[in-house]
MIDOSE-1310 file (N, C-alpha, C; in nm, 2 decimals, decimal comma, always signed):
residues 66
xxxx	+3,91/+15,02/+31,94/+3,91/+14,89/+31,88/+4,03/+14,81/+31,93; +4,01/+14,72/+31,93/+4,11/+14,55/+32,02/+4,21/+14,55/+31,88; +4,34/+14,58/+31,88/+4,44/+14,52/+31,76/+4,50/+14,44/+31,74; +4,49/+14,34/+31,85/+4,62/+14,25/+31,87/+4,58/+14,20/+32,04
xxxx	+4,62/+14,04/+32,05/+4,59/+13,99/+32,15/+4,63/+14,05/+32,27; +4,77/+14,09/+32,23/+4,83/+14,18/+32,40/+4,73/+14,30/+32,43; +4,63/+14,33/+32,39/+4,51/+14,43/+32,42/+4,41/+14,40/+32,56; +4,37/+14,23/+32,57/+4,31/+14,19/+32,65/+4,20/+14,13/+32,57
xxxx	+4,13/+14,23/+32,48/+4,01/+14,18/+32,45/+4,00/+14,07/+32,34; +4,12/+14,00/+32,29/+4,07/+13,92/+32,20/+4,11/+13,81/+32,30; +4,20/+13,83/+32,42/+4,18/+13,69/+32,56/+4,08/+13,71/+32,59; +3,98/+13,81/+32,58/+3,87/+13,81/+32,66/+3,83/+13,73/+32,63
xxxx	+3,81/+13,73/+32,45/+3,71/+13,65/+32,34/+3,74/+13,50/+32,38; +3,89/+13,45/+32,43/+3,96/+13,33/+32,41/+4,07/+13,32/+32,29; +4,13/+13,42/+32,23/+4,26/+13,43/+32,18/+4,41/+13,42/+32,27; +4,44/+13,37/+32,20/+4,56/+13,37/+32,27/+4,65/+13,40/+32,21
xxxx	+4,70/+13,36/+32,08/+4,79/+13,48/+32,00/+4,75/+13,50/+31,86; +4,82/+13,58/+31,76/+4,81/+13,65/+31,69/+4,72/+13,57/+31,54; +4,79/+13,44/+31,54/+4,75/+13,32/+31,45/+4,54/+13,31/+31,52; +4,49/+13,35/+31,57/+4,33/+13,32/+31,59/+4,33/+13,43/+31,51
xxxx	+4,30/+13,58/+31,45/+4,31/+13,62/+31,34/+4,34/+13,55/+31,21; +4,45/+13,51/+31,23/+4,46/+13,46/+31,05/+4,35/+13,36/+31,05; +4,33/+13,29/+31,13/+4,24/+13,15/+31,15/+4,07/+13,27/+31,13; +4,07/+13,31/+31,18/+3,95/+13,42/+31,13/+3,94/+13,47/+30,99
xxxx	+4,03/+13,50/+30,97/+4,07/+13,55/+30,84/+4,03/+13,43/+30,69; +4,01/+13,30/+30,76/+4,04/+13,21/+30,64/+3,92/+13,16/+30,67; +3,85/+13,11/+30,78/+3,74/+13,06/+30,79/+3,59/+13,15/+30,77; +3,65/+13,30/+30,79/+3,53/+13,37/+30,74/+3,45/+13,37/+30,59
xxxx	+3,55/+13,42/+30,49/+3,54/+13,39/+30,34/+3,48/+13,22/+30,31; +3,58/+13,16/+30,38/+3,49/+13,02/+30,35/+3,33/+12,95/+30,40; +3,37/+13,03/+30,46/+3,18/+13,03/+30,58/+3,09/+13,12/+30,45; +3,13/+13,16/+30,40/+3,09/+13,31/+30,31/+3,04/+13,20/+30,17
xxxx	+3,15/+13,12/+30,18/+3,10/+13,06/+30,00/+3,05/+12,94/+30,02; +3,07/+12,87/+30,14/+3,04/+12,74/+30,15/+2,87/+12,76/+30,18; +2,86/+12,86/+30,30/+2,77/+12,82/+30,40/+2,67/+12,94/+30,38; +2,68/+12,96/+30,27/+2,58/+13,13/+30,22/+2,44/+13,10/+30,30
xxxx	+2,35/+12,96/+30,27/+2,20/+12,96/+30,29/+2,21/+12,92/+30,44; +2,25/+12,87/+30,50/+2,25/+12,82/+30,61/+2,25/+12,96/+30,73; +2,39/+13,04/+30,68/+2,37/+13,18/+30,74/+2,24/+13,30/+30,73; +2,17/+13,29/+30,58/+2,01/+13,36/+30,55/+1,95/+13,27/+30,63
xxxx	+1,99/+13,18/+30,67/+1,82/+13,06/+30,72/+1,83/+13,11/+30,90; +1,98/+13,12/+30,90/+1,95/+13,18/+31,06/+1,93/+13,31/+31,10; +1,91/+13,41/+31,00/+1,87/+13,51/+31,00/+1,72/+13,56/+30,97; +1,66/+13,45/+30,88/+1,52/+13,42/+30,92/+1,43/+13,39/+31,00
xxxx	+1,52/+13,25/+31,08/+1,46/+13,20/+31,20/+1,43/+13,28/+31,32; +1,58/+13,36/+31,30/+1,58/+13,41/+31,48/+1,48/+13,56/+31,44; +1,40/+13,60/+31,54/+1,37/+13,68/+31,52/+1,43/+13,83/+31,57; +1,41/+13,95/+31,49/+1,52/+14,08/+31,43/+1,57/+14,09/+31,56
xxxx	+1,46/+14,10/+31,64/+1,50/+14,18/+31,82/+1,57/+14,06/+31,87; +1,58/+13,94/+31,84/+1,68/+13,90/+31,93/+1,79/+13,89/+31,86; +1,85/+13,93/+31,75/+1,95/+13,91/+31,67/+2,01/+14,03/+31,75; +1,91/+14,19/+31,73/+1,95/+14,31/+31,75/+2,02/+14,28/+31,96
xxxx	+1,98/+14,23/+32,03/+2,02/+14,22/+32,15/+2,18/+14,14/+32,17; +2,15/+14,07/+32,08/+2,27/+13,99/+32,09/+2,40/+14,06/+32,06; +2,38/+14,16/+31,94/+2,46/+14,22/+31,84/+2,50/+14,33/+31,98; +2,41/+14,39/+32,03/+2,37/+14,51/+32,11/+2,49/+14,41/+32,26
xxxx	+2,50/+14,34/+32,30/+2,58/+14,28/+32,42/+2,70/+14,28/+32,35; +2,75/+14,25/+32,24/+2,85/+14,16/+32,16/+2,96/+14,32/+32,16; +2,88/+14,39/+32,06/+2,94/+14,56/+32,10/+2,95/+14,64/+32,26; +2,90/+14,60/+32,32/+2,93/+14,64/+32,42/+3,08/+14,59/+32,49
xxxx	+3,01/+14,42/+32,51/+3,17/+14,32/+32,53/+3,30/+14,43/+32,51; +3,26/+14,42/+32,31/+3,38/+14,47/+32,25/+3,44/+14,61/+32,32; +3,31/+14,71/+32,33/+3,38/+14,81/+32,37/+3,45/+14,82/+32,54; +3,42/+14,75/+32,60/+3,47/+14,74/+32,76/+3,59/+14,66/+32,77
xx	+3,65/+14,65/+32,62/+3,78/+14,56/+32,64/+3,89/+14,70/+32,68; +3,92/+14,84/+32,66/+3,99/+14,91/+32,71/+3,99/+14,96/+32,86
């Protein structure tokens, strides 16, 4: 796993220092209370296999950051 931007893979992502975490950190929970139906509605729409492909590249990305 990526711990810290001097790793490469959170530049990969487009971080650049350590503050894009906390900024993660605070917009997630609020995405979480604000935006609860909006996130089920895009999990309805898209269908499972392309959620699962996407998910399936996304872990990959992640893992090829070492």
């Amino acid at each position: 796993m990526c711990h810290g931007p001097e790793h490469g893979c959170h530049i990969r992502f487009g971080a650049r220092t350590g503050g894009a975490l906390v900024i993660l950190g605070v917009i997630v929970p609020l995405h979480r209370v604000f935006l609860k139906r909006s996130v089920s509605l895009i999990f309805q729409v898209f269908p499972r296999s392309i959620l699962g492909v996407i998910l399936f590249f996304a872990g990959v990305e992640a893992c090829s950051c070492h």
